[in-house]
VOGU-3710 file (C-alpha; in Angstrom, 3 decimals, decimal comma):
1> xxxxxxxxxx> 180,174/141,255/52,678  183,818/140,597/54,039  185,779/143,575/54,331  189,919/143,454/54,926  191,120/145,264/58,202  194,523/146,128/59,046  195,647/145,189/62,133  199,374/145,815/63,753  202,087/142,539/64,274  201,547/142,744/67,941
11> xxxxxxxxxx> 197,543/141,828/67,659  197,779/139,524/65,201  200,423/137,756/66,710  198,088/137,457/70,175  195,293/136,615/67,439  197,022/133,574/66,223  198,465/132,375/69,646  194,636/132,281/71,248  193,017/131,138/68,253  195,332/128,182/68,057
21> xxxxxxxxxx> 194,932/127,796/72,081  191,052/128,116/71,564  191,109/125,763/68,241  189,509/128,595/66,202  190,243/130,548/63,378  191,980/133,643/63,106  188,670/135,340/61,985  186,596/133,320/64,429  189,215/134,545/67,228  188,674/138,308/66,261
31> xxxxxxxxxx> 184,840/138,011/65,957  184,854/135,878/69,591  186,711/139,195/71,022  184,857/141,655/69,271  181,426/140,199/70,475  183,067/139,801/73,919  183,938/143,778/73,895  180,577/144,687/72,677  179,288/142,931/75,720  181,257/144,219/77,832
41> xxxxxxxxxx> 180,421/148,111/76,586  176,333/147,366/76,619  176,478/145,884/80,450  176,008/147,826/83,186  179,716/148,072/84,392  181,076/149,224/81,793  181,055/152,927/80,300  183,030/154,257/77,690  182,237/157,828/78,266  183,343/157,486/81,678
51> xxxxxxxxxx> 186,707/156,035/80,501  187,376/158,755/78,172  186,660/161,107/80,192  189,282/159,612/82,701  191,896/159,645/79,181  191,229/163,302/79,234  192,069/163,858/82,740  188,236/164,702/83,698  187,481/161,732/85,939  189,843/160,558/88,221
61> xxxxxxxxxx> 190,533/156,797/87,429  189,619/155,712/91,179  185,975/156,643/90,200  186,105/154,177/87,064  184,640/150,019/87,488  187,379/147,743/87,491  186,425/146,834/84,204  186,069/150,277/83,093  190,099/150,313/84,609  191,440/147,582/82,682
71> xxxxxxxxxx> 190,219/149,089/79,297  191,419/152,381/80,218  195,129/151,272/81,452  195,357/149,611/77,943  193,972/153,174/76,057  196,411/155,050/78,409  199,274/152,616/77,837  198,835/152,638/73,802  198,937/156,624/74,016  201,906/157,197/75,800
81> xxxxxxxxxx> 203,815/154,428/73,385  202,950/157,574/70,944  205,224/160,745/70,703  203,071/163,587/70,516  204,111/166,955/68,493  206,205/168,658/71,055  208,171/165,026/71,871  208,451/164,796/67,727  209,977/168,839/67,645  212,252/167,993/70,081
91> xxxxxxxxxx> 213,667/164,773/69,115  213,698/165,985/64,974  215,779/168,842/66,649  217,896/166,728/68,326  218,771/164,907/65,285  219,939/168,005/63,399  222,283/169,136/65,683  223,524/165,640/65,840  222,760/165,093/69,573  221,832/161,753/71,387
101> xxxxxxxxxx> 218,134/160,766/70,881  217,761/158,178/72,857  218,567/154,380/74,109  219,798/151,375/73,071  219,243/148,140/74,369  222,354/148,283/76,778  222,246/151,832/78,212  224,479/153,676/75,612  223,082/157,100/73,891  222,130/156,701/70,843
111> xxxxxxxx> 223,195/159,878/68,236  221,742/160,926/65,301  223,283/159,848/62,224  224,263/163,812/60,805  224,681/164,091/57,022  227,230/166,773/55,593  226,372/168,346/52,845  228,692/170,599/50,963
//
């Protein structure tokens, strides 16, 4: 029974660019990867536990496979592009006292947009 999945811009957009490369379809593309990571996770250099472990700051990453590196630099890399509670406090306060919350694309700080209400 199919079943529908979401999936973010970014991996769909990689999805389309290798299944054209590869001549497959979209869904063909996603099944090729998911039996490749299954693989990967049953062989013998490869162990998930280990790599969460390393997330949580248990296991030092120089003890992990190279494989078990690569899988854990992506994990580590897709958590930090996420603002935990304290970074969401901060910024939210930030915003209502109309200070700068970040960046833009040339250097320049970035204000919150303050609303007056009367």
């Amino acid at each position: 029974m199919a079943q529908s999945v979401k999936l973010g811009d970014d991996v769909m957009a990689l999805v389309r660019r290798e299944a054209e490369l590869q001549s497959r379809s979209v869904a063909g593309q996603i099944t090729h990867w998911l039996r490749i990571g299954r693989a990967i996770e049953k062989s013998g250099n490869f162990d998930h536990s280990r790599i969460s472990a390393a997330l949580a700051g248990k296991l030092g990453t120089t003890g992990l496979t190279d494989e078990e590196k690569d899988v854990w630099l992506d994990s580590f890399t897709d958590a930090m592009a996420q603002p935990g509670p304290e970074e969401e406090a901060f910024f939210a306060r930030r915003r209502q006292l109309g200070l700068g919350v970040g960046l833009d694309a040339a250097g320049n700080l970035v204000r919150a947009e303050t609303s007056s209400k009367a």
